[in-house]
C-alpha positions as CSV (number, residue, x, y, z in Angstrom):
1,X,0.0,0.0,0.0
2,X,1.6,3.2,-0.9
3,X,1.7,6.4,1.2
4,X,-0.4,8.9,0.9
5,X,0.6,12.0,1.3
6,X,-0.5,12.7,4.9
7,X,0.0,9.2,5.9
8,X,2.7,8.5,8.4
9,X,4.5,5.1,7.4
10,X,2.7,2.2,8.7
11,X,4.8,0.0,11.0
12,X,4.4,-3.6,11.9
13,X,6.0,-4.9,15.0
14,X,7.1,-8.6,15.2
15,X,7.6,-9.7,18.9
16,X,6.1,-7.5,21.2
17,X,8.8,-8.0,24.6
18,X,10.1,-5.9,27.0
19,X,12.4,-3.8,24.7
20,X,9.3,-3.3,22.0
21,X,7.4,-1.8,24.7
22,X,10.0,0.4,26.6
23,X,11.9,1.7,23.4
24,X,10.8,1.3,20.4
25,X,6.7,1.9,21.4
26,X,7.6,5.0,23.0
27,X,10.5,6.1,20.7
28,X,7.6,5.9,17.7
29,X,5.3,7.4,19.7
30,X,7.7,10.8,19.6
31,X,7.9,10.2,15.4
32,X,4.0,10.3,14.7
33,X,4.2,12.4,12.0
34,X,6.2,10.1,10.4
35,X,5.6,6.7,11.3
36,X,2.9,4.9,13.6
37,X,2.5,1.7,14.8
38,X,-0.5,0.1,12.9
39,X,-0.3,-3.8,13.5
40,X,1.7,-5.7,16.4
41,X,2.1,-9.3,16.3
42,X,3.6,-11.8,19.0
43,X,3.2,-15.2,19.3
44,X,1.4,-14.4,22.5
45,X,-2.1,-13.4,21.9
46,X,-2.8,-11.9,25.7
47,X,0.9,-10.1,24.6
48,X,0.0,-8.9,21.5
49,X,-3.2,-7.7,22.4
50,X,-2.3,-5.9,25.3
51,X,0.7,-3.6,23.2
52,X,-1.3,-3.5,20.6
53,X,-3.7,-1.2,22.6
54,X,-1.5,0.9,23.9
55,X,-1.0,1.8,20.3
56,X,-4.0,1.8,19.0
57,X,-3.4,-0.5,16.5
58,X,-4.2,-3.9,15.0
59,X,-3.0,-7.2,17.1
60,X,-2.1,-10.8,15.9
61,X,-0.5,-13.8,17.0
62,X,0.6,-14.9,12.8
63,X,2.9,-13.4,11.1
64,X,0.4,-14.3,7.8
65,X,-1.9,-11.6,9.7
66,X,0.7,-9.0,9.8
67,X,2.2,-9.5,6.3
68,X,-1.1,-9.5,5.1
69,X,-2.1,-5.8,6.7
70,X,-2.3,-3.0,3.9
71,X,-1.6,-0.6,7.1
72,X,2.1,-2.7,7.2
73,X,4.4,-0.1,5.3
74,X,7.7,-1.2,6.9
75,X,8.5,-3.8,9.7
76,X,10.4,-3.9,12.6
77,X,11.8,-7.4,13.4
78,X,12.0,-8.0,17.0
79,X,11.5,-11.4,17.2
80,X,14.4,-13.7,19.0
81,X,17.6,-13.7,17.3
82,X,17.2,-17.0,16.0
83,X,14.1,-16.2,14.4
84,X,15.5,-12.9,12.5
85,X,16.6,-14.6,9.0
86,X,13.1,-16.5,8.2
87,X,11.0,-12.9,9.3
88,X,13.0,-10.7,7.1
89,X,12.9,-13.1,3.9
90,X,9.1,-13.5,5.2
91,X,8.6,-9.4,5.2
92,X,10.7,-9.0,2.1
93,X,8.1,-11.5,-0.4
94,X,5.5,-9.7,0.9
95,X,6.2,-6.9,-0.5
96,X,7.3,-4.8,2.5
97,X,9.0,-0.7,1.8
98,X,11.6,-0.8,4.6
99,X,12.8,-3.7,7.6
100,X,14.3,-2.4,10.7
101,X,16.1,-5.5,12.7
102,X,16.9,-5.4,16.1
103,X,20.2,-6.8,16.8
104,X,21.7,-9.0,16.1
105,X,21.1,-9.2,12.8
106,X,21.3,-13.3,12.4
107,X,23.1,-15.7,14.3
108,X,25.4,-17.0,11.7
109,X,27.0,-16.1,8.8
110,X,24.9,-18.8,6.6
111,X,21.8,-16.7,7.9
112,X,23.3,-13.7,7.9
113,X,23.9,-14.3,3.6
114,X,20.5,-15.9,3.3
115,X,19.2,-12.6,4.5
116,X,21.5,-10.0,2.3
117,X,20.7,-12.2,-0.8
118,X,16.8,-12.0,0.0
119,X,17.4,-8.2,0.2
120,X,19.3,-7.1,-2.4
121,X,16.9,-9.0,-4.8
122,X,14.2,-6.8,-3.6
123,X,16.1,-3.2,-3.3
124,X,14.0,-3.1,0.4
125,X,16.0,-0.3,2.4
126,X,16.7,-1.9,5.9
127,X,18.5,-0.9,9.0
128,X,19.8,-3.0,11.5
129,X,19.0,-1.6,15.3
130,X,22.5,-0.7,16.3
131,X,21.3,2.2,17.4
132,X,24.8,3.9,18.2
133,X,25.6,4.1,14.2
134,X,22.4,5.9,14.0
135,X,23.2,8.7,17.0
136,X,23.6,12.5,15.5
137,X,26.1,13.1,18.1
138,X,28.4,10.3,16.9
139,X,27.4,11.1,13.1
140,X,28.5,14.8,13.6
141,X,32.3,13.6,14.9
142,X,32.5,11.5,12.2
143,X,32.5,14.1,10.0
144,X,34.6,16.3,11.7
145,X,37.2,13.5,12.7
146,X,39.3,13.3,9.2
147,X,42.0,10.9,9.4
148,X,41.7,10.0,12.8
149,X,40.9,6.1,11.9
150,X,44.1,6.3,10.3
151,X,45.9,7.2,13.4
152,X,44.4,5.4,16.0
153,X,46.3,3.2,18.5
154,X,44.0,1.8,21.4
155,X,40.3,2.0,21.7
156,X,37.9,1.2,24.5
157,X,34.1,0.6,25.2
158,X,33.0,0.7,29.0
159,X,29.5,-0.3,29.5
160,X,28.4,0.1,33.3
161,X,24.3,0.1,33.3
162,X,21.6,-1.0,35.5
163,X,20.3,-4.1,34.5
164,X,17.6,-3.9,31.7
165,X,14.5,-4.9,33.7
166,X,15.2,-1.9,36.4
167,X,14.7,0.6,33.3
168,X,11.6,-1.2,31.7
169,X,10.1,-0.8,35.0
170,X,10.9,2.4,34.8
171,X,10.0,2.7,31.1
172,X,6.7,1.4,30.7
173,X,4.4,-1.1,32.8
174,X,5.0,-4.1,31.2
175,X,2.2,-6.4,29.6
176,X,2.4,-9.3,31.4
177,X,2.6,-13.1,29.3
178,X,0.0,-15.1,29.0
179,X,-0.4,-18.5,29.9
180,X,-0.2,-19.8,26.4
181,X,3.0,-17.8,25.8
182,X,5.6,-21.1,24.4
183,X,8.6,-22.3,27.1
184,X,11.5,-23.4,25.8
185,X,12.6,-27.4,26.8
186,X,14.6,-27.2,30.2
187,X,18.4,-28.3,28.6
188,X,21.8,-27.7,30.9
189,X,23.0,-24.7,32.0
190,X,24.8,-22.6,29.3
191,X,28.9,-23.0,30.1
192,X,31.3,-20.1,30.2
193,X,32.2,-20.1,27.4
194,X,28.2,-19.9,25.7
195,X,27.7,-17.0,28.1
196,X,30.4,-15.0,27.2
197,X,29.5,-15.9,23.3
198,X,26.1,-14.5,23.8
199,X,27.2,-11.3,25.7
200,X,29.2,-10.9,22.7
201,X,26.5,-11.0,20.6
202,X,23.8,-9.4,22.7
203,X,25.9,-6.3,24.0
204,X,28.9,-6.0,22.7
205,X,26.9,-5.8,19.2
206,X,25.9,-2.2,20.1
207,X,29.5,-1.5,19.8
208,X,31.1,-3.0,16.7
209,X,30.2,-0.6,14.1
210,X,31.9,2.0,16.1
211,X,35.1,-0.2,16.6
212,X,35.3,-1.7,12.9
213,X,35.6,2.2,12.4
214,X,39.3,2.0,13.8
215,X,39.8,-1.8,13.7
216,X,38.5,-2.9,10.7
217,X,40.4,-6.4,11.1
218,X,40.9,-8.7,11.1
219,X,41.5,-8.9,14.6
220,X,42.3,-11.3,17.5
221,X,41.1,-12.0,21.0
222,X,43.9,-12.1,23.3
223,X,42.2,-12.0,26.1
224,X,38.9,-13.2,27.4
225,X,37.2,-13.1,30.9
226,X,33.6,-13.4,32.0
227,X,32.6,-10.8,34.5
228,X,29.9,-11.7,37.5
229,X,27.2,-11.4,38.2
230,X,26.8,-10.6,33.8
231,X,29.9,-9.0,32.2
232,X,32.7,-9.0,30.0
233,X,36.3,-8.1,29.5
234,X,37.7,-8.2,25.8
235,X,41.6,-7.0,24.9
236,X,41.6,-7.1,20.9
237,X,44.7,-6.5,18.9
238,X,45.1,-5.6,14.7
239,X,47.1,-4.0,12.4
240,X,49.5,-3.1,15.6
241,X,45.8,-1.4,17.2
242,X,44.3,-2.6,20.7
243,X,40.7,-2.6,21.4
244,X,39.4,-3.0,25.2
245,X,35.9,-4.1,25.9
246,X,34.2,-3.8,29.4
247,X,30.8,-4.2,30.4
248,X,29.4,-5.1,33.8
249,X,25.8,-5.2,34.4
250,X,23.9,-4.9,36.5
251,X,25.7,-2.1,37.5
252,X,24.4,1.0,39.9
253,X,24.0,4.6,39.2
254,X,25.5,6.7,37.8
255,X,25.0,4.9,34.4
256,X,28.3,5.1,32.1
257,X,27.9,4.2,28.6
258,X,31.0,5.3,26.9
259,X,33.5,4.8,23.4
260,X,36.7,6.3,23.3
261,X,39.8,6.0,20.6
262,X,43.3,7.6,20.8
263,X,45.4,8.7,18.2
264,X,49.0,10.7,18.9
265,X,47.8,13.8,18.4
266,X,43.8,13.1,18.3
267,X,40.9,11.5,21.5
268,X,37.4,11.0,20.4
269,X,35.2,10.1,23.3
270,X,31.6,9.6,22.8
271,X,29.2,9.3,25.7
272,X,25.9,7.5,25.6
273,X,22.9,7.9,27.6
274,X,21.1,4.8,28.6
275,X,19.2,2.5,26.0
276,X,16.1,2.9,27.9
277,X,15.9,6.9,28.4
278,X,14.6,9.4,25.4
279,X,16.8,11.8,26.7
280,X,18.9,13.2,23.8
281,X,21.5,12.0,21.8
282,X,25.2,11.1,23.1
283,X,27.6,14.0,23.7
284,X,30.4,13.5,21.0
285,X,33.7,15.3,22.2
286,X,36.7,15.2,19.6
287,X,39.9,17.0,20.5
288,X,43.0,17.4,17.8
289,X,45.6,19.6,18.0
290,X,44.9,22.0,15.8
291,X,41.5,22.7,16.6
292,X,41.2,22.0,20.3
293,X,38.0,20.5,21.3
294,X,34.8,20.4,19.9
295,X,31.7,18.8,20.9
296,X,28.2,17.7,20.0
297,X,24.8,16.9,21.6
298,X,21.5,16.9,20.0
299,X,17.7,16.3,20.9
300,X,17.6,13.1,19.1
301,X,18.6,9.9,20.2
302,X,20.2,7.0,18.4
303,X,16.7,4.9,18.3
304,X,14.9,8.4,17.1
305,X,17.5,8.2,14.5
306,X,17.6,5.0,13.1
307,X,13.5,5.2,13.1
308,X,14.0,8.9,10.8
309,X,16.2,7.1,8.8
310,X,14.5,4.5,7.6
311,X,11.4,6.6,7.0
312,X,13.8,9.1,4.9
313,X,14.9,6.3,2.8
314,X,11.5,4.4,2.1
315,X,10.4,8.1,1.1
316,X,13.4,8.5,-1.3
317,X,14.8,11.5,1.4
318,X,17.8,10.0,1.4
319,X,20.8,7.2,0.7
320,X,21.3,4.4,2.9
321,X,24.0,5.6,5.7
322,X,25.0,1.9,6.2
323,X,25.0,-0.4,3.5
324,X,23.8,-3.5,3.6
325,X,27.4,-4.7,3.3
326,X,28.6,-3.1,6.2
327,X,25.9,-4.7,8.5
328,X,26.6,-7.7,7.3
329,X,30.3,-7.3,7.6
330,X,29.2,-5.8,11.4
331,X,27.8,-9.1,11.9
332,X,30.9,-11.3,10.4
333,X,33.0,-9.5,12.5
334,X,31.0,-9.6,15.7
335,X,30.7,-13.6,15.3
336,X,34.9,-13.4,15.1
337,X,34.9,-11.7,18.4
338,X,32.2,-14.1,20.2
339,X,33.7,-17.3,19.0
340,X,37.4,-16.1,19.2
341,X,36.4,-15.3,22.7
342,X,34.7,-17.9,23.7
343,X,37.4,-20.3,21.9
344,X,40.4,-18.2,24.5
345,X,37.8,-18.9,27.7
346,X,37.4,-23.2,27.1
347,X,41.4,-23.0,26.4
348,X,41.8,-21.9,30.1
349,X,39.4,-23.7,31.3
């Protein structure tokens, strides 16, 4: 169905969890002249029922019903990870303007290939949620920054948050699950090394198109460590660059959400707010020698951002600002880190 003129995008929302109804629910709700939620779908009906009106919009537990909605302009694929590759390819035959995944995109790089293939058939603009690439603040260094990737010599993400259910009670009142919602098979407890590939994967994501920006590999993981109660601490080294990753949840406040690179004569450092809070976008502070330091912070956020973008490009506003290549290369790259990772942790036991 094309858009009239007056017509804000129609969005369809498949999986309707915690993160759906804390971020990207309220994050749409601030975009209404540009996009509105019209269908939501989740496998459980008392779920999708109870998001659905909060939005106003139509509810299903199919993903037939939802593909099948003439209100469905673009869809955002929240589904779990595992489920991401069958409900693009799904949203692409029928016909869908624009996909917005939340990350990660797939789970593997067979899916991850199934699902560019699918897409570049069909010329369907999509973003992958990594919300970060989408911030103005870290937008605006990056074109200010110049050669700085060239220059770069160590690089570190620190990730200190609350854990996530603290800020979707804060968020939103979450819709409960139903009773016919599906449990998974009790199996054994995930090892070390499974939890540390799925932090990866899960957290670390948020972070990798930043760092491919100054390690583009490939890289190594020379060291590995699991954090308790739920963290990580990653040393990467490439092309004579290190990388530190460090996240620790749940943490206490004072939130710190923050990416910083050095170069000899050059320091970016870009701080984010919480996932959680519509508060703005990062505050982007780059310092060189020659210009001393300059710094950016706008009113929209990283989600806000990703949302505009994706409307922009289904309306022919604007070019893709990451190309389906790069996400999928953002993908490659965070499976490297995750296995190489978890490989280093079973090697010392």
């Amino acid at each position: 169905m094309s858009r009239t003129k007056n017509r804000p995008l129609g969005v369809g929302v498949i999986g309707a969890g915690p993160v759906v109804q804390a971020v990207h629910l309220p994050t749409l709700a601030t975009l209404s002249d540009r996009l509105t939620v019209t269908h939501v779908m989740d496998v459980d009906p008392e779920v999708a029922a109870g998001v659905a009106a909060r939005a106003d919009a139509r509810h299903s537990a199919g993903l037939e019903q939802l593909l099948a909605d003439d209100s469905v302009d673009v869809v955002a694929v929240c589904s779990p990870h595992a489920f991401h590759a069958e409900h693009i390819t799904a949203a692409v035959a029928a016909g869908k303007r624009g996909i917005l995944c939340e990350k990660p995109l797939a789970t593997t790089r067979a899916e991850a290939e199934h699902i560019a293939k699918a897409l570049s058939a069909a010329d369907i603009p999509f973003v992958v949620g990594a919300m970060h690439a989408y911030d103005p603040a870290w937008q605006a260094a990056r074109r200010e920054w110049g050669d700085l990737p060239e220059h770069v010599h160590l690089v570190r993400s620190r990730i200190y948050l609350p854990g996530n259910n603290e800020f979707i009670d804060l968020a939103t009142d979450p819709v409960a699950a139903g009773t016919a919602r599906p449990t998974a098979a009790p199996g054994p407890p995930p090892t070390a090394a499974e939890r540390l590939r799925d932090a990866v994967l899960g957290l670390a994501t948020h972070t990798i198109p930043q760092l491919r920006q100054f390690l583009p590999g490939p890289v190594q993981v020379v060291e590995a460590h699991m954090l308790a109660p739920f963290g990580y601490r990653l040393v990467i080294t490439g092309d004579g660059r290190t990388a530190e990753l460090l996240a620790l949840l749940p943490g206490a406040w004072e939130p710190d959400w923050t990416f910083e690179a050095w170069a000899p004569d050059a320091r970016l450092r870009v701080t984010y707010p919480p996932s959680f809070v519509l508060g703005g976008s990062a505050t982007s502070a780059l310092t060189t020698e020659s210009a001393g330091t300059r710094t950016w912070q706008f009113p929209v956020n990283g989600y806000q951002g990703e949302w505009l973008h994706l409307a922009d490009v289904v309306e022919g506003r604007a070019e893709p600002l990451v190309e389906l290549s790069h996400a999928v290369a953002d993908l490659v790259y965070a499976l490297d880190l995750a296995d190489g990772a978890a490989a280093l942790l079973e090697d010392h036991g």
